[in-house]
C-alpha positions in Angstrom: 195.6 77.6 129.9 197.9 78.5 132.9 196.6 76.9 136.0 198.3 78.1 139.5 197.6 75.3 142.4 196.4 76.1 145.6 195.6 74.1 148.2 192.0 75.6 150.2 191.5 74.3 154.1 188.2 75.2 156.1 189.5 74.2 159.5 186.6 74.2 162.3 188.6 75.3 165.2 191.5 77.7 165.8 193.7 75.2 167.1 193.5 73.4 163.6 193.8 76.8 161.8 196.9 77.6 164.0 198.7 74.2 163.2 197.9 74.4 159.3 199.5 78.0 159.5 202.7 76.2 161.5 203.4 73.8 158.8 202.5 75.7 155.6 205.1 78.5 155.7 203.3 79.8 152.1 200.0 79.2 153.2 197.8 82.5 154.1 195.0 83.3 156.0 191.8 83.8 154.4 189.2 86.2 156.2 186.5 87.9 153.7 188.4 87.7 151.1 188.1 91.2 150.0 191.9 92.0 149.5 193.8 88.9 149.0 191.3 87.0 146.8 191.8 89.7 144.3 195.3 90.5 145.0 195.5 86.2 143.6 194.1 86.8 140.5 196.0 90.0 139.6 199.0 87.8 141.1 200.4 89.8 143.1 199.6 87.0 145.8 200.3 83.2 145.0 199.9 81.6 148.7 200.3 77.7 148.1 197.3 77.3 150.4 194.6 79.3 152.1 193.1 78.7 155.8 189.9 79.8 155.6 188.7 81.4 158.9 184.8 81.4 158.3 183.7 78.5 160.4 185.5 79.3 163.2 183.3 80.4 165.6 186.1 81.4 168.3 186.8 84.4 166.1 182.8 85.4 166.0 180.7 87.1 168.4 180.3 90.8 169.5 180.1 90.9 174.0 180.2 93.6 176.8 184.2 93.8 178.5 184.0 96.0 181.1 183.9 99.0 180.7 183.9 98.6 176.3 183.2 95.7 173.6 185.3 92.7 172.3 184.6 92.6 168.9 185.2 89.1 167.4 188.4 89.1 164.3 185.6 87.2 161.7 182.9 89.7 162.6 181.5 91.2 159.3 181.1 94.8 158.8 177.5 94.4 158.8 177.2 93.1 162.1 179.5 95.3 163.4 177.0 98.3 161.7 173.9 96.4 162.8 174.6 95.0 166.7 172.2 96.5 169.2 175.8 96.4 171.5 177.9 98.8 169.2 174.7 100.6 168.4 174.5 101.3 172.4 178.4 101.9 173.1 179.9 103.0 170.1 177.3 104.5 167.9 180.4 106.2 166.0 181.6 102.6 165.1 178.5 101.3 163.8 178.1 104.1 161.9 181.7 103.6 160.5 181.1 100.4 159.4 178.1 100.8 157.7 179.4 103.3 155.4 182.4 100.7 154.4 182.1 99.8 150.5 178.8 98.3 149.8 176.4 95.8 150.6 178.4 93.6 149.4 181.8 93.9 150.4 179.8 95.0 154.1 178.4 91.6 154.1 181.4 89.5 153.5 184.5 91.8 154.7 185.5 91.7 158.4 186.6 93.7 160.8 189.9 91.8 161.8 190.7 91.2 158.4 190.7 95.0 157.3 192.8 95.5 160.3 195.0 93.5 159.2 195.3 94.7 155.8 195.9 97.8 156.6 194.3 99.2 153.6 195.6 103.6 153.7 192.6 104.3 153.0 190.3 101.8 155.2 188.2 102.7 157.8 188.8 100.9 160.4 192.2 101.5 161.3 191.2 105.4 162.0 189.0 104.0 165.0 191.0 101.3 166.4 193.9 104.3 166.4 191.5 106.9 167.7 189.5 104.2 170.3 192.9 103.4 171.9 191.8 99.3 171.1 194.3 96.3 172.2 194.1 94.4 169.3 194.4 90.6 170.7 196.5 88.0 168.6 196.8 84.2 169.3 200.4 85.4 171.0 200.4 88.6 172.5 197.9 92.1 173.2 199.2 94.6 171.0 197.8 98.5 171.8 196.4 100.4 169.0 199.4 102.8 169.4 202.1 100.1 168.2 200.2 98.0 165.8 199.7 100.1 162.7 203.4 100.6 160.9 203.5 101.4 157.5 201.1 101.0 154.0 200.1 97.6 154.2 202.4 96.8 157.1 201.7 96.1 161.0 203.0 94.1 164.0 201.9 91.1 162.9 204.4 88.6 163.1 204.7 85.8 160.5 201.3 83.0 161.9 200.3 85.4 164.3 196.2 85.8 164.0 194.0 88.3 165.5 191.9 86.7 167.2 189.3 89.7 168.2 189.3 93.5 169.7 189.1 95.1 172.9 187.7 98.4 172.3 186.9 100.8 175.5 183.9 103.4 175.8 184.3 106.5 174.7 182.6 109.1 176.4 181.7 110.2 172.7 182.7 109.3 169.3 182.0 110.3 165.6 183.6 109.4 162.5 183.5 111.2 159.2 184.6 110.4 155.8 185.3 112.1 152.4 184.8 108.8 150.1 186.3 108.1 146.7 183.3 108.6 144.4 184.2 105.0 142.4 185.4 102.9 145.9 183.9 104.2 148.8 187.4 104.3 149.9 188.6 107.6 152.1 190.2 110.4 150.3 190.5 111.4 154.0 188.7 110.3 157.0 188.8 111.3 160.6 187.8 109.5 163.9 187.1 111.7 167.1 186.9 110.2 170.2 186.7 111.7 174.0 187.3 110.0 176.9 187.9 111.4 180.5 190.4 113.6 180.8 191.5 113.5 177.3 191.2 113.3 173.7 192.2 111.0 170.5 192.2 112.0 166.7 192.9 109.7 163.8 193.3 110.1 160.4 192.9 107.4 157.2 193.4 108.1 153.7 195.4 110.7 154.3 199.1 109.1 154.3 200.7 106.2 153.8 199.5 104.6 156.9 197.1 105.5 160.0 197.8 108.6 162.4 197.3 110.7 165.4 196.8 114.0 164.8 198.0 115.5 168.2 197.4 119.1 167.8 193.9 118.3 167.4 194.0 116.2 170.5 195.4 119.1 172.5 192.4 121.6 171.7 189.8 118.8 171.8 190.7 118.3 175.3 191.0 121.9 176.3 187.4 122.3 174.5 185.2 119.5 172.5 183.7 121.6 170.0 184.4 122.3 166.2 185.3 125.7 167.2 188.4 124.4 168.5 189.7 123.1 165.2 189.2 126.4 163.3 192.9 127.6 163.6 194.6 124.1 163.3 196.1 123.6 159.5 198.3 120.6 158.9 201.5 120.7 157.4 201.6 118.2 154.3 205.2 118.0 155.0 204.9 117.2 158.9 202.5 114.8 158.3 203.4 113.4 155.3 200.5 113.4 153.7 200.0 111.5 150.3 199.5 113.3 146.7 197.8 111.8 144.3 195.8 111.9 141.2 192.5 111.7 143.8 193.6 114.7 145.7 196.9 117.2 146.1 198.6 116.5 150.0 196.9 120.3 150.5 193.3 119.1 149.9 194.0 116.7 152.0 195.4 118.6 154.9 191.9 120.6 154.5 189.9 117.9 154.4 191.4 116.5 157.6 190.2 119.5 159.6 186.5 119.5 157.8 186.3 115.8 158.2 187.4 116.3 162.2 184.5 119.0 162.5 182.4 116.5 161.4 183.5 113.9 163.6 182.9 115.9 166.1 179.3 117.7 165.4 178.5 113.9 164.9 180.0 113.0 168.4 177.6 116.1 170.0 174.6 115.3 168.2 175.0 111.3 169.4 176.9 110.9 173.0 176.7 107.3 174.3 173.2 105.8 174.0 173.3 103.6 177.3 
């Protein structure tokens, strides 16, 4: 039998976690698991050794900043779903996150770790794109609008760790999702959210990466009703927009403007709870 060696660390403190990351150039970051444990055994990842983030309580906790959240990089989609504080400021996220995968994958994913990913078809990267969220690393605050760069691909530098989320209020919010059937994946998903002044739309699932949809934006602001979407159609071309044996780029560019109507009937019907 084949055996492939790899070296597991459960450092208590981010300080240890950052040196182990320093002096293991193969060695990987291990959040919930979700992605990379399975990308091991299909080896399409063989990191010599894996820092486990999940006693680290720096990367934990869900508090008021300001005027919004910081959302902790270890937090778990369930507590993300379940905290009284999201429930209060960002119904639309907690709602989000309850609808990620299933009870399992909800209860041992986390939020900083699916960012990082940058899974296509995930579900957070819609909101942090559409919330306008600095996403806060151990060397730098990178805004929502520059982190997100291609399938699988962001800013992250090589040992650079998110350490948690700044997220502002909305004045409203509302996600919806068209979900693979067999994943719980989006085919397309859309994330609405209003804040003074102006509007922010993002799309997952629908390309190779995260993105603003700006025509949407435009009539949102002018008018934050569904009725404002009826004459926008996007261009599969423009956009990019991914065909597949799940869905045709046309589906998809329809399904972006049902999904936004959605996002936004949701954001109506819900407001800010505080």
């Amino acid at each position: 039998m084949y055996t492939y060696p790899c070296n597991y660390h459960r450092p208590q403190k981010l300080a240890e976690a950052l040196e182990l990351i320093s002096r293991l150039p193969d060695g990987k970051f291990l959040a919930g698991g979700q992605t990379l444990i399975q990308a091991m055994k299909l080896r399409l990842a063989a990191p010599t050794d894996l820092i486990d983030l999940q006693a680290i309580e720096e990367l934990k906790g869900i508090v008021q900043d300001g005027q919004g959240l910081r959302i902790g990089a270890m937090c778990r989609h369930a507590e993300v779903s379940r905290s009284s504080l999201v429930r209060t400021h960002n119904p639309a996220l907690a709602s989000l996150a309850s609808g990620i995968g299933d009870r399992q994958v909800r209860h041992q994913g986390t939020i900083g770790g699916s960012v990082a990913n940058n899974d296509p078809a995930a579900d957070y990267p819609s909101a942090i794109m559409a919330l306008g969220v600095t996403v806060i690393t151990n060397r730098r605050s990178i805004q929502a609008d520059d982190f997100f760069v291609d399938m699988y691909t962001t800013a992250l530098e090589e040992g650079e760790l998110i350490l948690a989320f700044s997220i502002p209020d909305p004045i409203r919010a509302g996600y919806a999702k068209f979900p693979s059937p067999a994943s719980g994946f989006a085919l397309t998903g859309v994330f609405v959210a209003e804040f003074p002044g102006y509007v922010r739309v993002a799309a997952t699932g629908a390309g190779s990466h995260v993105f603003r949809i700006p025509e949407m934006e435009q009539a949102l602001t002018a008018a934050f009703r569904t009725a404002s979407l009826d004459p926008i159609s996007l261009n599969p071309e423009a956009f990019q927009l991914s065909e597949d044996l799940h869905a045709s780029a046309a589906y998809r560019s329809r399904l972006c403007t049902i999904m936004a109507k959605r996002a936004v009937e949701y954001a109506l019907e819900h407001g800010m709870q505080k």
